[in-house]
C-alpha positions in Angstrom: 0.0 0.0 0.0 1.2 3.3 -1.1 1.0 6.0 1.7 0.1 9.6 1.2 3.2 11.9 1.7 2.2 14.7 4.0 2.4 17.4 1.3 -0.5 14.9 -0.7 -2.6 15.1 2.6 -2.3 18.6 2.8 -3.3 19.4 -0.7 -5.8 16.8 -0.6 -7.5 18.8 2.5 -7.4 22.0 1.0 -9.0 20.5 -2.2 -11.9 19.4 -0.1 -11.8 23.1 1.7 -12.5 24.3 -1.3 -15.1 22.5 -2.5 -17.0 22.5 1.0 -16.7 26.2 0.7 -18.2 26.3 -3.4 -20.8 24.2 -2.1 -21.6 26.9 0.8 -21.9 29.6 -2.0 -23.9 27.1 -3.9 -26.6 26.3 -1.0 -26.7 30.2 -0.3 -27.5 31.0 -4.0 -30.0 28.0 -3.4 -31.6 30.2 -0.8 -32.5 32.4 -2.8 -33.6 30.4 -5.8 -37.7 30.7 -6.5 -37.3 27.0 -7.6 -35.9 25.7 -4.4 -38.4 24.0 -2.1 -39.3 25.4 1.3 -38.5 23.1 3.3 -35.0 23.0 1.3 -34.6 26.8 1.8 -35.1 26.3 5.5 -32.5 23.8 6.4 -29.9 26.1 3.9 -30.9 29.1 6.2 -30.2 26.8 9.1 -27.0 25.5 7.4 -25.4 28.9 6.1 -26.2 30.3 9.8 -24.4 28.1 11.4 -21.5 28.3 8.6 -21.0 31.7 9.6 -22.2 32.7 13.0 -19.6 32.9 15.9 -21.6 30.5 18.1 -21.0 27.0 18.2 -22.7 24.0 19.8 -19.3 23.2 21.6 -17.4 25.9 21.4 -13.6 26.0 19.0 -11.7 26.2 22.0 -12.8 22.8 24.2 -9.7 20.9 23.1 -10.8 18.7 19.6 -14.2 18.3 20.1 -14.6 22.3 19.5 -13.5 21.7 15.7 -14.9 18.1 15.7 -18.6 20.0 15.5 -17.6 21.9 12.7 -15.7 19.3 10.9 -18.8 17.1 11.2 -22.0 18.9 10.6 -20.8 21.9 8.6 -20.3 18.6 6.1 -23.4 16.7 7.0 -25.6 19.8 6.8 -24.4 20.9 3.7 -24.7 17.5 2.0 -28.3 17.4 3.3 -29.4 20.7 1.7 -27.5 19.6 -1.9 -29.2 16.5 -1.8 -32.5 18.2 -1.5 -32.1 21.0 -4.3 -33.3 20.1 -7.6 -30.1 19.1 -9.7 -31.1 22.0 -12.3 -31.6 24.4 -9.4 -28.2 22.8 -8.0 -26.4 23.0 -11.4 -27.5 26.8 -11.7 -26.3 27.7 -8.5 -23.1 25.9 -8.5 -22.7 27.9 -11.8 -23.6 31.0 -10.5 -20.6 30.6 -8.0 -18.2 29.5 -10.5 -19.4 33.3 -12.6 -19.1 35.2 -9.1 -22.5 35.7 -8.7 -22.1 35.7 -5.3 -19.0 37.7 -4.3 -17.8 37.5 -0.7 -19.4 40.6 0.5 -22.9 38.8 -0.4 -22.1 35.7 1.2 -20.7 37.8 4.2 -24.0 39.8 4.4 -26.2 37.0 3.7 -24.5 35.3 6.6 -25.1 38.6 8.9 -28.6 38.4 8.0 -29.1 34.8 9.0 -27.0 35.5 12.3 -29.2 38.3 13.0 -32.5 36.6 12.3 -31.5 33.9 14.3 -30.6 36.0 17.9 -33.7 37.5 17.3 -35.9 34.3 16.7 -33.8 33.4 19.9 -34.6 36.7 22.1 -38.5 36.3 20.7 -38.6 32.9 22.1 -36.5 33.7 25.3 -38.9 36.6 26.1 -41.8 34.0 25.4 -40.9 32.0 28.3 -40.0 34.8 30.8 -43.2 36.2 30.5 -45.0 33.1 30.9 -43.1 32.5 33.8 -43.8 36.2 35.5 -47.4 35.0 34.6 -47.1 32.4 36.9 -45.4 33.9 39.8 -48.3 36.4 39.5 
């Protein structure tokens, strides 16, 4: 058996890096597509806002398991949403990345946005339950 040399590895990771990061582009223009399904356009929202909010579900610096969660369902997710696009939808998109449609001031602001709408949906809920708790201790 032949083993990779470590300069192989290295290029083979980036390789992926790269293609991860296309396909991130991709489900982002597939957010916005008229043709993608709802329920599609939901899990990319989900998907793209975890891509690029700060927040974590175990946060980068617990030793391994911080990038483990990122390794893991950035991936997952984003294989998820592809495999529910339409492939002409998908085919569109991934060509709309490879023409710059979406430059990295667009992803970074469409990224923003989904931040944003998801601390609020958090503080809407969060002020849901306080108040039905002070009803209570009323």
């Amino acid at each position: 058996m032949i083993k990779p040399t470590p300069g192989g590895l290295v290029q083979s990771w980036k390789q992926r890096a790269r293609a991860l990061k296309a396909d991130l582009g991709a489900v982002a223009l597939a957010l916005r597509h008229p043709r993608t399904p709802w329920y599609t356009k939901l899990l990319a929202f989900a998907v793209v806002a975890y891509a690029i909010s700060p927040i974590d579900i175990i946060p980068d610096f617990v030793p391994v398991l911080g990038y483990l969660d990122d390794l893991v369902l950035l991936p997952v997710g984003i294989a998820l949403v592809l495999k529910s696009i339409p492939p002409d939808v998908l085919n569109e998109c991934r060509a709309g990345m490879e023409s710059g449609a979406l430059g990295p001031s667009r992803l970074r602001l469409l990224g923003a946005s989904a931040v944003v709408a998801l601390w609020i949906a958090m503080a809407v809920l969060a002020l849901g339950v306080l108040r039905r708790l002070l009803d209570r201790l009323r």
